[in-house]
N, C-alpha and C positions, 0 to 999 in steps of 0.2 A: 522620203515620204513624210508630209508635214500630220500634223493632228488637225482633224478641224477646229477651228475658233469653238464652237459651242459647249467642245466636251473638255476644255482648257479650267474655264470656270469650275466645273463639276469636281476635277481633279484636283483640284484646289482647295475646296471646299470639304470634299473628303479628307486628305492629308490635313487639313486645320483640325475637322473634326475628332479626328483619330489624336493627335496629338492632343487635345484638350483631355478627350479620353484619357488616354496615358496619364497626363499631372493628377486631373481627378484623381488615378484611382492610386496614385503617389502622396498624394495627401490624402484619403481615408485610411491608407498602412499608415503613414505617420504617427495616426491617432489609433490606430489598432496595437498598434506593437512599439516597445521598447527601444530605446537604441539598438541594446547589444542582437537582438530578431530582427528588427531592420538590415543591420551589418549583416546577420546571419543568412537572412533571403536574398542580399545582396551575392553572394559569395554561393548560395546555389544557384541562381540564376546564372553566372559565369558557367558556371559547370552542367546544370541541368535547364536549360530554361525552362521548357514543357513543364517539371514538377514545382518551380518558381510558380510558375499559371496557373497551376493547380491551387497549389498554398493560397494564393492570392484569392481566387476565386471562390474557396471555402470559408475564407476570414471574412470576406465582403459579404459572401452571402449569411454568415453565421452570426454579423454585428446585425442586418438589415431586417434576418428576422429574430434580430431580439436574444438571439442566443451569447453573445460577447456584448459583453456591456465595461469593460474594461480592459487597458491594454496588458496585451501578450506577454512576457518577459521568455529570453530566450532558453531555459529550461521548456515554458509550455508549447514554443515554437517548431521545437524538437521532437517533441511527440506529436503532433501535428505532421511534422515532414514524416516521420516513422510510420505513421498512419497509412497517407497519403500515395506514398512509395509502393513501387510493385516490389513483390518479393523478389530477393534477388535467386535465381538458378542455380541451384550444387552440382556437379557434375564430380560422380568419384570414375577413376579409373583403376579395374583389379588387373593387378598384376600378377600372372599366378606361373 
């Protein structure tokens, strides 16, 4: 089963799209966050991405309206992910 010609271009142009997305929003963390927070969201995103997305999403949106007006350093990054994070479930079991 071939793809039609027409919807070739579209899918192309999406995928370009998305990818420009992506650096964009690689270079606004750049200038949001510090090295060692940069490293730091790197190394969540391996392990959680979903809260990586989140992080991300909060910093963008908290420089744009004005709220961040300089970058991060990974102490403030931490409270941020701390934030962020669902809590995690305790589960005791009694032994009796």
């Amino acid at each position: 089963m071939s793809v039609p010609q027409s919807q070739q271009p579209s899918d192309e142009d999406s995928k370009r799209r998305e990818a420009e997305a992506a650096a964009m929003r690689q270079r606004v963390l750049t200038v949001l966050l510090d090295p060692n927070a940069r490293q730091r969201l790197a190394n969540v995103r391996m392990v959680k991405p979903e809260l990586a997305m989140a992080v991300e999403n909060y910093l963008i949106n908290a420089a744009s309206s004005g709220r961040l007006n300089r970058p991060l350093n990974d102490n403030e990054l931490k409270q941020v992910l701390l934030s962020l994070q669902q809590p995690k479930k305790e589960f005791r079991i009694d032994r009796r």
